[in-house]
C-alpha positions in Angstrom: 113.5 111.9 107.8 117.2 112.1 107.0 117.7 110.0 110.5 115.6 107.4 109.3 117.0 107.1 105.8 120.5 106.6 107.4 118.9 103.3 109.1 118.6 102.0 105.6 121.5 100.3 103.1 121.7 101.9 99.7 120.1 98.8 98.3 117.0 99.9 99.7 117.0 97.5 102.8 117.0 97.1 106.6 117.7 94.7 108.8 114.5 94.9 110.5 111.6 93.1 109.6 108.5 93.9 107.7 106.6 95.2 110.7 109.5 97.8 111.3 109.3 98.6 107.7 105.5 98.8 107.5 105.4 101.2 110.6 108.8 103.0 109.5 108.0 103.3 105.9 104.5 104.5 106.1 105.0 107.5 108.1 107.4 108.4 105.7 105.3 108.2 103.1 102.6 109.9 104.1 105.3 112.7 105.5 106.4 113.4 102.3 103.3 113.2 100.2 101.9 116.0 102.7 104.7 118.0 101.9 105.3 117.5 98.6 101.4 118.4 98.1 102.1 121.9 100.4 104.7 122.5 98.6 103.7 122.0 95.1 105.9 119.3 94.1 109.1 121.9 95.1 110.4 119.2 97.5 109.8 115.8 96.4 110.7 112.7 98.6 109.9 110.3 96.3 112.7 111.2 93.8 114.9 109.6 95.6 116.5 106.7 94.2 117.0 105.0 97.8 113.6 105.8 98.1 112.5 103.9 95.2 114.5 100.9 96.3 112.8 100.6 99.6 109.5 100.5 98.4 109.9 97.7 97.0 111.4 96.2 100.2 108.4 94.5 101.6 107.1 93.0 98.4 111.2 91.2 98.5 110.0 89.8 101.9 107.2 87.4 99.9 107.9 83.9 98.8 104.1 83.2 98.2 100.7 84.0 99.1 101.8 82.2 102.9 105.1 82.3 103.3 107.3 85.9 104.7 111.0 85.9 104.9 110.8 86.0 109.0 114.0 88.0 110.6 114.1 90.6 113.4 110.1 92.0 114.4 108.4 90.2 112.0 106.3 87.2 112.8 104.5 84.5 110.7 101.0 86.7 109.1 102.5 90.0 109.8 100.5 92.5 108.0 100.4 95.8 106.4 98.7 99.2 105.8 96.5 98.0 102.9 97.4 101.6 101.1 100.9 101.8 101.3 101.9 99.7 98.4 98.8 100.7 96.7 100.8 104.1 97.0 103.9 102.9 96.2 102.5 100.9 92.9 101.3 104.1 91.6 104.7 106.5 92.3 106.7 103.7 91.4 105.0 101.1 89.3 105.7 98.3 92.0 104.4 94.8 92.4 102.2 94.5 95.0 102.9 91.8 98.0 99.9 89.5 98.9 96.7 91.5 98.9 95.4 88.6 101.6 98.4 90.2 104.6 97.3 93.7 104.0 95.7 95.5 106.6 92.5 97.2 105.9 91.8 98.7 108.6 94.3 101.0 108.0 92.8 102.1 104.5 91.6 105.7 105.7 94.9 107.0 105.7 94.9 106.4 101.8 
């Protein structure tokens, strides 16, 4: 997890797009939830401030309800796990990006 923190800037970016950051970012997420649930809150990856930045990442990516910032994986209607920023809006408070681009398939992993 450290590894994949180190691929980010402190300002909570990447230069990858929002599918790297969908597919990157998730895993993490749900990594850390797991453990911070075994571990009963004792290690907590969600308290850090990078952390916090990046979450907000995707939702920086949005001009409107049709329109992505489009650089490195990402292609026009990329999408994303449906849960994930439902997660992240209730660790972090969050806006949400456009409900219409997530991916609901993916919502059993919530």
């Amino acid at each position: 997890m450290e590894n994949y923190l180190s691929g980010i800037n402190d300002e909570g970016s990447t230069s990858e797009g929002a599918g790297y950051w969908s597919y990157g970012f998730s895993f993490y997420t749900l990594y850390h939830d797991l453990l911070r649930r075994h571990t009963g809150g004792r290690i907590d990856g969600f308290k850090s401030a990078k952390v916090k930045r990046l979450s907000g990442f995707l939702t920086s990516l949005y001009f409107d309800e049709d329109n992505v910032v489009l650089f490195s994986d990402a292609e026009q209607g990329t999408k994303y796990p449906i849960w994930l920023p439902v997660f992240l809006k209730n660790e972090y408070g969050i806006s949400m990006p456009p409900i219409s681009k997530g991916d609901f398939s993916l919502a059993k992993f919530s």
